[in-house]
C-alpha positions as CSV (number, residue, x, y, z in Angstrom):
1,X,55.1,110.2,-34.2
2,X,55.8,109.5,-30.4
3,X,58.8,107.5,-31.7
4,X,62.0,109.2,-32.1
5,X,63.2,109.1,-35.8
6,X,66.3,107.4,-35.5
7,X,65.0,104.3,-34.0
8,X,63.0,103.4,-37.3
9,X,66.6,104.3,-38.9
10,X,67.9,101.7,-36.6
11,X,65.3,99.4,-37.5
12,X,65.7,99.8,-40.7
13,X,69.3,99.5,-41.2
14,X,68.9,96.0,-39.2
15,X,66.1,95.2,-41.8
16,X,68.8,95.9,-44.7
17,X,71.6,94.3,-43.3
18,X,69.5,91.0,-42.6
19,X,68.4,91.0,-46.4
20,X,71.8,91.8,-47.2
21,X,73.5,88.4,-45.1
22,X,70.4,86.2,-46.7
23,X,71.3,87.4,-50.5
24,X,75.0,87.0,-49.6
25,X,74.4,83.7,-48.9
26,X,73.1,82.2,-51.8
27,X,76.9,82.6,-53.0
28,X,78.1,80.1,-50.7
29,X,75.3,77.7,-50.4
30,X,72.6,75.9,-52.1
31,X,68.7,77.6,-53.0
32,X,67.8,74.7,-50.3
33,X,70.0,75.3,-47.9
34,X,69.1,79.0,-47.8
35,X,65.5,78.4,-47.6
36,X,65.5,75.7,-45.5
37,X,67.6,77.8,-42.6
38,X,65.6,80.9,-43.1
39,X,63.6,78.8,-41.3
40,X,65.5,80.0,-38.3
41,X,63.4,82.9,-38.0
42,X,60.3,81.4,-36.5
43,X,62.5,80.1,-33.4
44,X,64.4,83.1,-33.1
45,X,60.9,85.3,-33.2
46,X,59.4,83.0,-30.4
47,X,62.6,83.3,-28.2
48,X,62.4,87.0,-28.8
49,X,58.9,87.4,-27.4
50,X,59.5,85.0,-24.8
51,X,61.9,87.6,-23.2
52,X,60.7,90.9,-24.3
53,X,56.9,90.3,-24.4
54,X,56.8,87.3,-21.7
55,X,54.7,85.4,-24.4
56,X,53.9,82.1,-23.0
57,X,54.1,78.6,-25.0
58,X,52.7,75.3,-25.0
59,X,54.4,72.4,-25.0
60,X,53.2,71.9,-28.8
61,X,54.7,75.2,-29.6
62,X,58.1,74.2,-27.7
63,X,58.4,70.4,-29.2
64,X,57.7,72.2,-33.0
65,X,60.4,74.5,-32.3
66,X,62.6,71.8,-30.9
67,X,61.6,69.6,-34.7
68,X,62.5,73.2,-36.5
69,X,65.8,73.4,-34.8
70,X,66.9,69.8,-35.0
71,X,66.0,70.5,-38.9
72,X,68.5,73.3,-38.7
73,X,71.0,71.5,-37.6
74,X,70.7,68.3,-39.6
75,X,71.2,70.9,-42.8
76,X,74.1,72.4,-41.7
77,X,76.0,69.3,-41.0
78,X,74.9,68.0,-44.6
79,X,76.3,70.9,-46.2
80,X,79.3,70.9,-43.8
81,X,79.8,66.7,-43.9
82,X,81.1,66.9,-47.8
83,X,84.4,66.2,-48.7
84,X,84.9,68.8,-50.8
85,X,87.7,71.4,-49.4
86,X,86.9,74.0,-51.4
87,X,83.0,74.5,-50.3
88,X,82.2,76.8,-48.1
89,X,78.5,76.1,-47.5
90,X,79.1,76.6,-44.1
91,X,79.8,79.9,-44.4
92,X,76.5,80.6,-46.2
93,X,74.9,78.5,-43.7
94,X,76.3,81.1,-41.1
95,X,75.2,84.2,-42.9
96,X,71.4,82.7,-43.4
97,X,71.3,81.9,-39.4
98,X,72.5,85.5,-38.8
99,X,70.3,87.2,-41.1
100,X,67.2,85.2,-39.8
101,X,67.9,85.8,-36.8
């Protein structure tokens, strides 16, 4: 391996702790909710390659993102707009952006 070891540790602990905020979610929020936001990963992918690999887009690419994210944020104010005091969907809502992401 050309690749030092502990950057595939690193990489994998990030992997783990990703699953771990997704799983940890599903105690907070709704199935739907959670599978809706893990949406966020395809925006959060594109936005990575845009700045590490310099990947260009299209316009098609950058309006479909725009349609994911608006999506994104429709669900998280429905699970955040109920008048229930005790529900915290938010917070799962939070913990599926962060592990997508």
């Amino acid at each position: 391996l050309r690749v030092p070891w502990w950057r595939y540790a690193l990489w994998a602990i990030a992997d783990v702790e990703a699953n771990y905020m997704v799983v940890l979610a599903y105690r907070y929020t709704s199935v739907a909710s959670v599978m809706l936001l893990d949406g966020f990963t395809v925006p959060g992918a594109m936005l990575v390659s845009w700045i590490l690999l310099r990947a260009q887009y299209r316009k098609a690419h950058l309006a479909a993102c725009a349609v994911c994210l608006c999506g994104l944020g429709l669900t998280v104010f429905s699970d955040s707009s109920h008048d229930d005091t005790t529900s915290h969907a938010w917070l799962g809502d939070l913990f599926v952006i962060c592990g997508a992401s």
